[in-house]
N, C-alpha and C positions, 0 to 999 in steps of 0.2 A: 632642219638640221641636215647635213651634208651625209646619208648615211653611209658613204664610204668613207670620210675621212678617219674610221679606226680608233678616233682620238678618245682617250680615257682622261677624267679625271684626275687632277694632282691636287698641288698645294697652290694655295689661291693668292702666290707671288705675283708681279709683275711678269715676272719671266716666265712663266706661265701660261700666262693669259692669251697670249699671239696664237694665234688660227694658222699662222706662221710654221710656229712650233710644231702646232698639231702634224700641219699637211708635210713636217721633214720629211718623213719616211718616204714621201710620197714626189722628193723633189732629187730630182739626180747627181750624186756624190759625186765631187772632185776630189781628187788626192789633193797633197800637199802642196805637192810640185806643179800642178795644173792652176793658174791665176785666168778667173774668170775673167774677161772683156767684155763692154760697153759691146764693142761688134758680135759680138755673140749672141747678145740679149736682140731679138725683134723690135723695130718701133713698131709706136701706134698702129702707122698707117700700113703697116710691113704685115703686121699681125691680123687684122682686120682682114687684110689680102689674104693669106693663108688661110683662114678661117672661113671667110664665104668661096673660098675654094672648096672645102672639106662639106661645108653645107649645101654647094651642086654635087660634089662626088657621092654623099649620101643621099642627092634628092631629098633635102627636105623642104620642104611649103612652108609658107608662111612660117618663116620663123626669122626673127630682128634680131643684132649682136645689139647689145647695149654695152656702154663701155662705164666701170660702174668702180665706185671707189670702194676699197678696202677700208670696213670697220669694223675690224674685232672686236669680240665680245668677250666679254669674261668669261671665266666655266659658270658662273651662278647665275648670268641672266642665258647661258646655253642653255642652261638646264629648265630654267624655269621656259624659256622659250618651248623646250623640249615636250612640255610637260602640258604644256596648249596647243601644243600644234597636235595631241594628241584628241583633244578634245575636239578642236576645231574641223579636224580631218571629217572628222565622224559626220559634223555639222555640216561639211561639202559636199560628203558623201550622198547624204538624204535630200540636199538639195538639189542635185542635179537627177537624183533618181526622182526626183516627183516633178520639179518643175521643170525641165529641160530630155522630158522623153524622147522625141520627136530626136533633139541633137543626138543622141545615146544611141539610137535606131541608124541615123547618116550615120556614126562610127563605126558602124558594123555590130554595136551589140546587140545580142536577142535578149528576149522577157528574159529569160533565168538569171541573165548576166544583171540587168535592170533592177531584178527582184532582190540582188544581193546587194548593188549599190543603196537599194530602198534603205536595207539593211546595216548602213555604213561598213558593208567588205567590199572590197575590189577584186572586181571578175578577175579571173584567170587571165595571166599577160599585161596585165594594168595597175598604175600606180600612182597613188596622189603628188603630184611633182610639183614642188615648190619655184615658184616662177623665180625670185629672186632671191638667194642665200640672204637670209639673217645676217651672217658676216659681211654684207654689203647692202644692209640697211632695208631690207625686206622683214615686211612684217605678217606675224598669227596672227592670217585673215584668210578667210575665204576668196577675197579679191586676188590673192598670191598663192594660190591652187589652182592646179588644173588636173585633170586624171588624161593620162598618155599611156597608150601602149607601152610596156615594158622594154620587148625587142622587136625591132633594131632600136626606135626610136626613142626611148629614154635612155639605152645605152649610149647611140650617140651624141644625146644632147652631153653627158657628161664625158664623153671621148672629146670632144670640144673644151672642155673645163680642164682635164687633164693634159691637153697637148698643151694647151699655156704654160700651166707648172711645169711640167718636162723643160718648155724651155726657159723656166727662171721669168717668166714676164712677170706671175705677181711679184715675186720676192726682189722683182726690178722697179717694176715701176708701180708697184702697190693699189694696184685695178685690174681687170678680169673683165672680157669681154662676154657677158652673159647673154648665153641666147636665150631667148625672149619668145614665149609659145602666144601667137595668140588664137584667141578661141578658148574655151572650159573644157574643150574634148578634142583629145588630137588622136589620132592612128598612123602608121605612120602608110 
């Protein structure tokens, strides 16, 4: 689940249902008198460019744009998604704390940090970060978790997701160039 998307629960119309909907708030108003253009909107290849720009200006490693199609979900398989990925987190958690110590340690974490993933909590500044939105066909598995440092680097994998919607790419051309972590443990 996208936990900034803000979105609440409605009524389980078609109109609705769009991930669309949800992310309005989150996509920048024209008046009346302002008629969007085609040249306004970024292509593909336009966009890609801008974006592995922004991922040398951040210095990030190993990390892949995937360009990835838009598929909304209803609110009742969000929710039930919502509702596994609760479960499943936990299930990441304990796994990386027993079986992939060693990784935990290159991250930079120490035992206490370790001791708490044991625990399924996430050390301080770390967060179980879903490699590919639900809303673009990512699935409640452990394969599509990873835990990343919070900041900078989870903020800007999602500074990445928002500069799109700013500029109308989903709502243009209904795909999302998703970065892509690889590795089970990133810092940034």
């Amino acid at each position: 689940m996208w936990e900034w998307s803000g979105s609440k629960k409605k009524s389980a119309s078609v109109k609705n249902t769009s991930l669309l909907k949800a992310y309005a708030s989150y996509l920048p108003k024209t008046s009346t008198n302002h008629k969007e253009t085609i040249s306004e909107i970024p292509s593909l290849q336009y966009m890609e460019s801008l974006l592995q720009n922004k991922i040398s200006t951040y210095d990030l490693k190993n990390i892949k744009l995937k360009l990835i199609d838009f598929q909304p979900l209803s609110w009742e398989k969000k929710h039930l998604y919502s509702e596994k990925q609760v479960v499943e987190r936990k299930r990441f958690l304990k796994f990386i704390g027993y079986s992939h110590t060693q990784e935990c340690l290159d991250a930079g974490l120490d035992k206490n940090d370790i001791d708490l993933i044991k625990q399924s909590i996430s050390p301080e500044n770390y967060v179980v970060h879903i490699r590919i939105p639900f809303d673009f066909g990512g699935k409640v598995s452990i394969d599509n978790m990873c835990l990343v440092q919070t900041h900078p680097l989870h903020d800007q994998l999602h500074a990445l997701i928002e500069y799109q919607l700013e500029k109308n790419f989903l709502k243009h051309h209904k795909k999302l160039y998703i970065p892509i972590i690889e590795g089970i443990i990133k810092n940034a």
